[in-house]
Structures are given as structure tokens and as C-alpha cells.
C-alpha positions in Angstrom: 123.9 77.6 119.7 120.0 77.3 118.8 118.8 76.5 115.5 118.1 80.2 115.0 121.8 81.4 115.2 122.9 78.2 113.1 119.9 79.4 110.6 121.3 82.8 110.9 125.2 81.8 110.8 124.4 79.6 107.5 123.2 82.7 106.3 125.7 85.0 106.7 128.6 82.6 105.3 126.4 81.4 102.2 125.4 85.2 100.7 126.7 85.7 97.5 126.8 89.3 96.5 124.5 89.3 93.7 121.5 88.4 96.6 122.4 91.9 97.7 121.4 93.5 94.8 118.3 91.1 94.7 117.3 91.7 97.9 117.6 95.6 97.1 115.2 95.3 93.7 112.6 93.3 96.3 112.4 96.3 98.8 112.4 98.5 96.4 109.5 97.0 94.8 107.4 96.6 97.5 107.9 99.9 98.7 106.4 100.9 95.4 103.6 98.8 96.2 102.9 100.2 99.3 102.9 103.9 97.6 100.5 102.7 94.9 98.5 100.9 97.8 98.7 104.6 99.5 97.7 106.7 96.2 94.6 104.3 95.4 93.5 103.5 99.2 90.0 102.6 97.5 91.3 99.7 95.2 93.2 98.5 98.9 89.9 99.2 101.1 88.0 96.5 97.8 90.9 94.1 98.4 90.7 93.6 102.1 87.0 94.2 102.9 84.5 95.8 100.4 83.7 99.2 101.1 81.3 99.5 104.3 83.3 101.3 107.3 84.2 99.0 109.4 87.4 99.2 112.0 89.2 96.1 110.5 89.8 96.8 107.1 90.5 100.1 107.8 93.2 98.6 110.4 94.2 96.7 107.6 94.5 99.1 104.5 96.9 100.9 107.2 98.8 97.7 107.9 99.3 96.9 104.9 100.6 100.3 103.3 102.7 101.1 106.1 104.4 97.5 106.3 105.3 97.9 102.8 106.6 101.3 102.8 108.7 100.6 105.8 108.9 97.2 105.1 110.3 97.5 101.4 112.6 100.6 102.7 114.4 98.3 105.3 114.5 95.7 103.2 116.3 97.7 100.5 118.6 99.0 102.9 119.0 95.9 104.5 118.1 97.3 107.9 116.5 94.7 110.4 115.6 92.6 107.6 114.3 89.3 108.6 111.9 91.6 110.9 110.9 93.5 108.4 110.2 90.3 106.6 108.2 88.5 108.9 106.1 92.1 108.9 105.5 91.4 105.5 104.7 87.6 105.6 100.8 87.7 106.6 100.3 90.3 103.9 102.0 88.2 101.0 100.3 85.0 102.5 96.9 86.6 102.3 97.8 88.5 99.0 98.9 84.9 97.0 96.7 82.7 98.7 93.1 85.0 99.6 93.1 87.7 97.2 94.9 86.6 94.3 94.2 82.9 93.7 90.8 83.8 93.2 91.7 85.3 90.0 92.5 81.9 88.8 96.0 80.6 87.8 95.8 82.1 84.1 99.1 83.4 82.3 97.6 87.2 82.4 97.0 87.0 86.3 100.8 89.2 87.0 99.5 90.4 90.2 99.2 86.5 91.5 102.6 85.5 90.0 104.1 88.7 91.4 102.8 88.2 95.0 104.4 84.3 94.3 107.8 85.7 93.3 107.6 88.3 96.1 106.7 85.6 98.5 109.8 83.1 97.8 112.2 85.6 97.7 110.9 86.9 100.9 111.4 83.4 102.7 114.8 82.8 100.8 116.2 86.3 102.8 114.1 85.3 106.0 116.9 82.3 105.9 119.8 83.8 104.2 119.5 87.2 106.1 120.5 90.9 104.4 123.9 90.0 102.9 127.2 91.6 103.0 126.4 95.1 101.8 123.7 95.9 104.4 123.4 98.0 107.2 122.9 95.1 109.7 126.5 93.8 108.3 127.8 97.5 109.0 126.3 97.4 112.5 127.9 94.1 113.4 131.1 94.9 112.1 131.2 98.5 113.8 130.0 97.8 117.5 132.0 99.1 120.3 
């Protein structure tokens, strides 16, 4: 057994059940993220590049609304999970340490201490995995 499956067998047998509804409120929110990112495209396109047309941040803004739409929803559902979360790792990495740190550390900065709280619970179900009521735990326990 590799350190993965121990990582991933830890998991599984230390998930209390109120992670589940945890883990639910974090995909929800950041699927609401990626529909405000996808309703003000121009406030995302400022955030990742400035304005000009160039392919990248245009690559980007894309990236990032569709890995949080998809992202947040397989999250909530707790449908490939850790994959969903290491999707969504580069984007909170850049969003806590890039975008928002530059706002400074200031008590009114909720977007920064968001991203922060986002990003820790992220890595906490990157370890723990999607819990007992999850469609991965379905899948396991239903295979032919």
C-alpha cells in the first residue's frame, strides 16, 4: 500500500459526518463564485490580466469560472472530490497569495480571508476525502 491509499484509507475511517455538510457549504460556495466570476467576466479579465486581449487571461477567466462551477458542483456532491480539488488548488493559491495579499492583511479585506478559509478547507478534504454521504462512497459501496 503507497502513501496515497494510506492517505486516502486515514481518510475514509477519520470523516465525521458533520465534514459532510462542511464540505457541501464549500462547493456550494465556490460554485457561487464561479457564477459571480461568470456574470461580471470584466471584474475576472482585471483580476488575472488587465484588460488588453491577450490569449492567456482569456484562457484563464475561462479556467477559472469553469473550475469553480464544476469544481464547487462536484465538490458539493462529493463526486471525484480530491480531483476536483486539486483543479481548484492553482486558482486559490494565486487568489490568496497574487491577487488578494496585495490588498494588504487589513480586517475589511473578506475576499483575502475568504480565499484563506476556502484554501484550508480545500487541503483538509484533499486529505480527508468526500465523507460518508458522497457519491464516491455510493460508488464504492455499489460496484459490481
Amino acid at each position: 500500500m503507497n502513501v496515497l491509499h494510506r492517505i486516502e484509507h486515514w481518510g475514509d475511517t477519520h470523516h465525521p459526518v458533520w465534514m459532510d455538510a462542511l464540505r457541501i457549504m464549500l462547493g456550494v460556495i465556490l460554485f457561487l463564485k464561479g457564477v459571480s466570476f461568470i456574470g461580471d467576466t470584466d471584474y475576472l479579465m482585471r483580476l488575472v490580466g488587465g484588460v488588453r486581449f491577450d490569449i492567456l487571461p482569456v484562457v484563464l477567466v475561462h479556467y477559472v469560472a469553469f473550475a469553480h462551477l464544476v469544481g464547487g458542483l462536484l465538490i458539493a456532491l462529493g463526486a471525484l472530490t480530491r480531483f476536483a480539488i486539486l483543479l481548484q488548488l492553482p486558482i486559490l493559491i494565486g487568489a490568496v497569495f497574487f491577487v488578494n495579499i496585495s490588498r494588504g492583511f487589513s480586517a475589511l479585506n473578506s475576499e483575502l480571508w475568504l480565499s484563506v478559509l476556502v484554501l484550508m478547507l480545500m487541503i483538509v478534504f484533499l486529505i480527508i476525502g468526500s465523507g460518508r454521504y458522497s457519491v464516491d462512497t455510493y460508488m464504492r459501496e455499489h460496484e459490481r
